[in-house]
C-alpha positions in Angstrom: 67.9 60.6 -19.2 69.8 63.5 -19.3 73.4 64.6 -18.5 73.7 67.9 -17.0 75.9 70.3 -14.4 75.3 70.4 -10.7 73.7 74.0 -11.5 71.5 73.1 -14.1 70.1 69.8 -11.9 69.5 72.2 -8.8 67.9 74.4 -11.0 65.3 72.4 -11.3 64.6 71.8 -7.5 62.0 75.3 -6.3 61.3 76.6 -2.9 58.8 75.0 -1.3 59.8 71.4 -2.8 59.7 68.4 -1.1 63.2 66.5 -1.3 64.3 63.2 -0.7 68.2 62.5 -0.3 69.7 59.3 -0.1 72.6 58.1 2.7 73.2 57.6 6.2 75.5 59.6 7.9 77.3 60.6 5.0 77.5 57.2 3.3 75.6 57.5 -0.3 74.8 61.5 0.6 75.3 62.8 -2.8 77.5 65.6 -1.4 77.9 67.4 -4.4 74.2 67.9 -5.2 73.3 68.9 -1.4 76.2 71.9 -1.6 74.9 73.1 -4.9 71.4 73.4 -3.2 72.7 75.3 -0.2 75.1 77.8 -2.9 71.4 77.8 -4.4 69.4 78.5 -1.7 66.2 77.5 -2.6 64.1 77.9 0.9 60.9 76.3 2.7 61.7 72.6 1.4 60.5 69.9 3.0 63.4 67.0 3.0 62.9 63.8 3.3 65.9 61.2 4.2 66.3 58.5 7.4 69.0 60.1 10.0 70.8 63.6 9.6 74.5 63.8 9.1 77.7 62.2 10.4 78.1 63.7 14.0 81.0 65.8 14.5 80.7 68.4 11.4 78.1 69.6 9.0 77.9 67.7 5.8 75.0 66.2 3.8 72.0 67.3 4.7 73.0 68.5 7.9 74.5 71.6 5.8 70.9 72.6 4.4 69.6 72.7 8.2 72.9 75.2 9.0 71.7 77.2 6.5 67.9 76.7 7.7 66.6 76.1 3.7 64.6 73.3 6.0 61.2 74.2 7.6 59.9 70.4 7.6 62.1 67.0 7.7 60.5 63.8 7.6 63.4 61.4 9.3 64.1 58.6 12.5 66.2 60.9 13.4 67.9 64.2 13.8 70.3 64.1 16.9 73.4 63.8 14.6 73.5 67.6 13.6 73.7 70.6 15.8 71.8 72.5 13.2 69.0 70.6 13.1 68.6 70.0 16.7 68.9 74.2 17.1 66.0 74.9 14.5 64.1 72.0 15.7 63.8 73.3 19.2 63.8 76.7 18.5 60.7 75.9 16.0 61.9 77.0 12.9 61.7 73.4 11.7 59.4 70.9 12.5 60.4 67.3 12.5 57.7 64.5 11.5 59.2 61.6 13.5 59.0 58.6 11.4 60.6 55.2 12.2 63.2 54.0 9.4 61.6 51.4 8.2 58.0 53.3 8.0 60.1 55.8 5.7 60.9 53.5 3.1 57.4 51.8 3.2 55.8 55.0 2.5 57.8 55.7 -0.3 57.2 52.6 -1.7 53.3 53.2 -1.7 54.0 56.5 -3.4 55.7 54.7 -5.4 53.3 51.4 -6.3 50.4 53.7 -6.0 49.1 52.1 -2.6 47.1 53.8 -0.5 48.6 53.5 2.5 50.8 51.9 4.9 49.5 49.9 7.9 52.5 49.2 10.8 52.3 48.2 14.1 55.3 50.1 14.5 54.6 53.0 17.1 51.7 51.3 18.6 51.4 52.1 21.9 53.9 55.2 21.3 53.4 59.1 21.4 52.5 58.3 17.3 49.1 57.3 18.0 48.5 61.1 18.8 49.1 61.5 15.1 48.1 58.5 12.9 44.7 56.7 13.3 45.2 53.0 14.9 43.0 50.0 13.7 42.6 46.3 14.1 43.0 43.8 11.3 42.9 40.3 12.3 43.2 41.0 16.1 46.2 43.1 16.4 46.4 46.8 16.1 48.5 49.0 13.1 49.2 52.6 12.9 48.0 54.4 9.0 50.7 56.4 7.2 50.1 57.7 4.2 52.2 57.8 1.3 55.6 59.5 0.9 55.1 61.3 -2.7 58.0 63.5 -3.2 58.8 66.0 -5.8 62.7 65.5 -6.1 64.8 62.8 -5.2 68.9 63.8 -4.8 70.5 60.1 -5.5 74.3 59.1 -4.9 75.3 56.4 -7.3 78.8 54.4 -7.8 78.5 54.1 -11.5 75.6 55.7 -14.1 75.1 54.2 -17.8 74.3 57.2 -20.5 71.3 55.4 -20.1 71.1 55.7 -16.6 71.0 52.6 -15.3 72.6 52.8 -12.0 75.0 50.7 -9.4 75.3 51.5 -6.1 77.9 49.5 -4.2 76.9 48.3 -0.6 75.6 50.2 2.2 75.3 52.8 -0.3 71.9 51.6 -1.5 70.1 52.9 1.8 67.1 53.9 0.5 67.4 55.3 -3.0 65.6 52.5 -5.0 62.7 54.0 -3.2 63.4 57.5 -3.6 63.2 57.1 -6.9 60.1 55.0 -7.4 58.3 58.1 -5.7 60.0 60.9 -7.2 57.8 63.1 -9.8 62.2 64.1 -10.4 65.4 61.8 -9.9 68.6 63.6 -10.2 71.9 61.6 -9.9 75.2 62.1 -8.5 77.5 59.8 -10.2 81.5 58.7 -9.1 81.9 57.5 -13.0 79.9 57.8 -16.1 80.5 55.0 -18.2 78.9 53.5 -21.7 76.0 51.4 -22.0 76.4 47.7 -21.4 79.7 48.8 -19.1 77.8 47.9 -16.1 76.5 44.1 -15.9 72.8 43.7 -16.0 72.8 41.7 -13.0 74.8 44.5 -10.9 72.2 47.5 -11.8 70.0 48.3 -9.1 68.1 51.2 -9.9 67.1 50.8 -13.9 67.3 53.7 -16.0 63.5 54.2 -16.8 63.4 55.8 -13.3 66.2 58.1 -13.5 66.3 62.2 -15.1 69.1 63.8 -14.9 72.9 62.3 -14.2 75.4 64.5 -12.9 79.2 63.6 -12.8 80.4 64.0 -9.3 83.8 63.6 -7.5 85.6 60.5 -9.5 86.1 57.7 -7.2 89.7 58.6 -6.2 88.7 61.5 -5.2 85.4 60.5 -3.1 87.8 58.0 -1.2 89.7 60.8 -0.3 87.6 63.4 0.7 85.3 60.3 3.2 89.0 59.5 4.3 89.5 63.5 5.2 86.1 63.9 6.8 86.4 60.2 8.6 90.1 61.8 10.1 88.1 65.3 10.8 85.5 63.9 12.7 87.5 61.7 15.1 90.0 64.5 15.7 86.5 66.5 17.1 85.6 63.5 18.8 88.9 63.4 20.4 89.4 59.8 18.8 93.1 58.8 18.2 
């Protein structure tokens, strides 16, 4: 594992990549990393995370949509950012509608080296038009492949110089997964702390897995800026 700038770890992310981010709605987005890539501009990347951004205002991913570096997301859904919705029906992005659950499952077999993934999730659905349907054991499943991606864009709470990682809560979403089928795993980390600071039993991604750790916003600061963009949103939402 490495330590490096936000520059140097985008750096390493090309056009034409496929990316996975973790979060949901804003919650374990690592922010940081996702505005380096659109000051970047890398273009034609595939991106791969569950839901778009927080509705209300462009952050997360939903900034690489406004500034359409997206021509394929794999997602549930999409109906959270104006940006995506506008390049999704004007067809400058295709979407490949995947339930939540089916994401993760598919990077997992990226990940364990499966073959596939067999659901009956989306049986009986407009899916069937695009995954083949078969019986095992009298009941019918849909075949995904797996989700092998090149870079995976992780938020973590706290990164060892080894780079074991803790992600506190809801922040977990799907990164564990991410990372298992990531051929890179770059890290956005709150604090950076010394080896054997974070207890054994608290890590939840393990070091082997993780590249490249990059020192984010420190937590003071991340609980302000959500705090700001929490305010922001329910001021456009008319929320008092």
């Amino acid at each position: 594992m490495k330590v490096v700038t936000l520059s140097e770890a985008i750096s390493l992310i090309h056009s034409g990549d496929k990316v996975g981010i973790s979060g949901f709605l804003g919650v374990g987005e690592p922010l940081e990393l996702i505005e380096e890539l659109v000051r970047q501009n890398q273009q034609d990347l595939t991106l791969v995370s569950v839901v778009t951004s927080q509705p209300g205002k462009e952050v997360g991913v939903g900034r690489l949509c406004e500034n359409h570096q997206v021509t394929k997301y794999i997602a549930a859904h999409v109906g959270t950012s104006a940006a995506a919705q506008h390049d999704y029906f004007s067809g400058a992005m295709k979407v490949e509608f995947t339930p939540m659950g089916t994401v993760v499952e598919r990077l997992h077999a990226a990940g364990a080296g499966l073959g596939a993934v067999l659901t009956p999730t989306g049986v009986g659905t407009i899916l069937e038009d695009e995954h083949e349907k078969v019986t095992r054991n009298g009941k019918e499943y849909l075949i995904y492949d797996p989700l092998k991606i090149d870079v995976a864009l992780i938020k973590a709470t706290k990164a060892d110089k080894y780079g074991n990682l803790y992600l506190d809560g809801t922040t977990k979403n799907i990164s564990l997964q991410l990372a298992l089928a990531a051929d890179t795993v770059i890290v956005e980390t709150n604090e950076l702390v010394e080896v054997g600071e974070i207890d054994p039993n608290d890590i939840y991604i393990p070091g082997i897995l993780v590249d490249y750790v990059v020192q984010g916003l420190t937590p003071q600061e991340h609980h302000q800026m959500m705090g700001d963009l929490w305010t922001e949103t329910k001021k456009l939402a008319g929320v008092k």
